[in-house]
C-alpha positions in Angstrom: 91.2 140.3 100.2 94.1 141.2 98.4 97.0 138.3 97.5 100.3 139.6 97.3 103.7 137.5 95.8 107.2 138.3 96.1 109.6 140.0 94.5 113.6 140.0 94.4 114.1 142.9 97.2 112.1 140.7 100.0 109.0 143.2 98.9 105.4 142.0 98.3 104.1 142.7 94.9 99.7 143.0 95.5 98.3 141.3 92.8 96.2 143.2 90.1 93.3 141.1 89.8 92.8 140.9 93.4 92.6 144.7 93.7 90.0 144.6 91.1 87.3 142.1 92.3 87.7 144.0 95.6 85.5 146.9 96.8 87.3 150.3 97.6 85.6 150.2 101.1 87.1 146.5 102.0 91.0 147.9 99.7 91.5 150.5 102.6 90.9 147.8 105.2 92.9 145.1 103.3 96.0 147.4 102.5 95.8 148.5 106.1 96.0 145.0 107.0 98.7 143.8 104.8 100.5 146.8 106.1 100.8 145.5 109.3 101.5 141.9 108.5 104.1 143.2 106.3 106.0 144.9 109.4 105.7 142.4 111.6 106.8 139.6 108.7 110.0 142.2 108.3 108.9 142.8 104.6 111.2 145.5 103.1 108.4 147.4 101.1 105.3 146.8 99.1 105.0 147.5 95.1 101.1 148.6 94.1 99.7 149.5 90.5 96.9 151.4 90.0 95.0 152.4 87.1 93.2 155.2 85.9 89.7 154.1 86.8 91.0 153.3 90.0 91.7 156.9 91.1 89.6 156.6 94.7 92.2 153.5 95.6 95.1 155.5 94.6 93.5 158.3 97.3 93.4 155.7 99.8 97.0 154.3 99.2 98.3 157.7 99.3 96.6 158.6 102.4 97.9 155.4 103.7 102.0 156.6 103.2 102.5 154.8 99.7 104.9 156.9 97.4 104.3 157.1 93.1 106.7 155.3 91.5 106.6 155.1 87.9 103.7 156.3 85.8 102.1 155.8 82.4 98.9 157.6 80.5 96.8 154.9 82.1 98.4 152.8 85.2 100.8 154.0 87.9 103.0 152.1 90.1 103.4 153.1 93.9 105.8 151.6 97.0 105.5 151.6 100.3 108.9 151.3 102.4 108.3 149.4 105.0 112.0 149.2 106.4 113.1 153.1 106.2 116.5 151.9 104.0 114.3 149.6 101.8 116.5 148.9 98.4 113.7 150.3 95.6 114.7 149.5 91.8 114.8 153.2 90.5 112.0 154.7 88.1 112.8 155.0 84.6 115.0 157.9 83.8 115.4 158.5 80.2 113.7 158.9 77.3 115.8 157.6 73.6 116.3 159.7 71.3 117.5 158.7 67.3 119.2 160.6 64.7 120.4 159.3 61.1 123.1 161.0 59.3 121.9 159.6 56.1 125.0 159.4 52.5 123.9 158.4 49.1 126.3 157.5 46.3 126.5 161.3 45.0 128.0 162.4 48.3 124.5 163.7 49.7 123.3 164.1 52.8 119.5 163.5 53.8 118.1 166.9 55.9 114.5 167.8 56.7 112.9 170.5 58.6 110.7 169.9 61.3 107.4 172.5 61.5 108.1 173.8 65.0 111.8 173.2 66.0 114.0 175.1 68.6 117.5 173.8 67.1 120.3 176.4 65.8 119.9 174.9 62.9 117.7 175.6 59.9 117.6 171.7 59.1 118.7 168.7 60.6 119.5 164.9 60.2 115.9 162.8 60.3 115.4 161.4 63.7 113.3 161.1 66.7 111.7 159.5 69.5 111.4 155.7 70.3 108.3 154.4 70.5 107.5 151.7 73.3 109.2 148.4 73.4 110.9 149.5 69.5 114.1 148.2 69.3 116.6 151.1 68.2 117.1 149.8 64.6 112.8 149.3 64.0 113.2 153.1 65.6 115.6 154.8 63.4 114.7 153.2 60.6 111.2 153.8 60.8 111.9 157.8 61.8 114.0 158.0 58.1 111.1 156.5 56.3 108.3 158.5 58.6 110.2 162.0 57.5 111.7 161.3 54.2 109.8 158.7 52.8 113.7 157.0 52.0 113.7 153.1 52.9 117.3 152.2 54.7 119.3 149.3 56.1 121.5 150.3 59.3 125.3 150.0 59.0 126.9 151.4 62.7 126.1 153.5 65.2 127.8 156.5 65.4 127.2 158.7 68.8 125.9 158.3 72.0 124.7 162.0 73.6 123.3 162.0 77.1 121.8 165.2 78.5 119.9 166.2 81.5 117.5 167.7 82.3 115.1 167.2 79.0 111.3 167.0 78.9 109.5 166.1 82.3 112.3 166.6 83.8 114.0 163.4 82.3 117.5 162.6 81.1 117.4 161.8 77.4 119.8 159.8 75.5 120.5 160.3 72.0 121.8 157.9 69.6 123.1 158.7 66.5 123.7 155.6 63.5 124.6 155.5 59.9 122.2 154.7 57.4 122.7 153.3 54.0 119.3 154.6 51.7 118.0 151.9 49.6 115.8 154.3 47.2 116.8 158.1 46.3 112.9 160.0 46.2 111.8 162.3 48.3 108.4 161.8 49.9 107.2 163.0 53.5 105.2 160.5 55.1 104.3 162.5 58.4 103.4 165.9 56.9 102.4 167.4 60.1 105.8 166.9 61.6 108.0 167.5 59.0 108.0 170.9 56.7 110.8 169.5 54.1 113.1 166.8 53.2 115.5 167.0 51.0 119.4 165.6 50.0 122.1 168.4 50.2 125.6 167.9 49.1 128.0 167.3 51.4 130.4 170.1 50.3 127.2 172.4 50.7 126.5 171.1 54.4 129.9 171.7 55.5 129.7 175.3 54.0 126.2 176.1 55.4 126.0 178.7 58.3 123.1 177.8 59.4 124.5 174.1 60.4 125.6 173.4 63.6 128.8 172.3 64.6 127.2 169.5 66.7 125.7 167.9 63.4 128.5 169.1 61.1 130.8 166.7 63.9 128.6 164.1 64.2 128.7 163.8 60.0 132.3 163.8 60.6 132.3 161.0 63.2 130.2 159.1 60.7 132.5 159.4 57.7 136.0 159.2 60.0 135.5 156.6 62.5 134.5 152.9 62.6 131.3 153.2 64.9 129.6 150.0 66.3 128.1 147.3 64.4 124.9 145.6 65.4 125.5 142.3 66.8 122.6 139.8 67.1 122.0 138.0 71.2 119.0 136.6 71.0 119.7 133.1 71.7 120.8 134.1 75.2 117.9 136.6 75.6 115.3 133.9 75.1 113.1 136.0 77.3 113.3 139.4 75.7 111.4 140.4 73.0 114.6 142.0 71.2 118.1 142.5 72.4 120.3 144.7 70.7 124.7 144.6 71.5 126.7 147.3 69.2 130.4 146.2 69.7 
């Protein structure tokens, strides 16, 4: 039998555990069951998650009208509306994106090269995804160090650029920050990402033909404007495993 609890939208939230211990014969009969108690309780909608080694109860909840959700490589999340206008939380839409414009005391600027890259220009500031549940200073940081092997402290954020459409069809947000470098060598940590790293003088990068406008500006914002400083709000956040406030 599967146990269900509620959630904020006066939905039903079927617990995990329940749907393991219970056989996918006696899941189509429950589900079909809860269905109809849910309609006649007036329940809004249902929430299910699924995981990978339960592909024949995802078949049967799909046959049954439930909708995917969200997804990850090994669990998906499906609703079933079960008032037509059901409020549902939207699915995640973007992915985060870093970038560091990097300045040492000689008036260089960090660049490296990736090994397969599709920008207009031949190098760029170090950057890159966030990994899950990283905060965006653990991200940035780590990126400088993963491509340039250069430790750093953050000092402000710089730009915020939100695009659409990106990969999978997502909206990505990219956030640019100043870094100040802590050591001055040179040494790749993720070789199979990154081709070269190197400091370039600042006279040089404004010079170069090969550098887009979009970073030559974004230098610009970092040298010209104030940005955003990181402010810390954990102690009203006790839940959160990081909170970040730039102001």
């Amino acid at each position: 039998m599967l146990s269900v609890k509620k959630d904020l939208y006066n939905g039903l939230i079927i617990d995990t555990e329940s749907i393991a211990t219970t056989s996918v014969s006696d899941f189509k009969i429950s589900l079909q069951n809860l269905l109809r108690q849910a309609k006649k309780d007036n329940v809004s909608l249902l929430w299910l998650d699924l995981t990978t080694s339960q592909h024949e109860h995802l078949s049967i909840a799909l046959s049954l009208g439930f909708e995917f959700h969200n997804c990850e490589s090994k669990r998906t999340t499906l609703t079933f509306r079960v008032e037509e206008e059901a409020y549902i939380p939207v699915a995640p839409t973007h992915t985060v994106g870093v970038g560091a414009v990097v300045i040492n005391n000689n008036n260089e600027i960090l660049l490296v090269r990736d090994r397969i890259h599709s920008s207009h220009s031949i190098y760029k500031i170090p950057g890159g995804m966030l990994e899950e549940a990283q905060s965006l200073e653990e991200g940035i940081i780590r990126e400088v160090w993963e491509e340039t092997g250069i430790k750093a402290k953050l000092i402000k954020m710089v730009s915020v650029l939100n695009s659409h459409p990106y990969r999978f069809n997502k909206s990505n947000m990219y956030i640019v920050f100043q870094l100040e470098p802590l050591s001055r060598e040179i040494n790749i940590i993720d070789t199979h990402e990154i081709e070269k790293a190197f400091w370039m003088p600042l006279e040089e990068f404004y010079a170069h033909e090969e550098m887009s406008t979009f970073q030559k500006d974004l230098v610009s914002s970092t040298l010209n404007n104030k940005g955003l400083i990181l402010n810390s709000n954990n102690v009203y956040f006790t839940q959160k495993k990081h909170v970040e406030t730039y102001s």
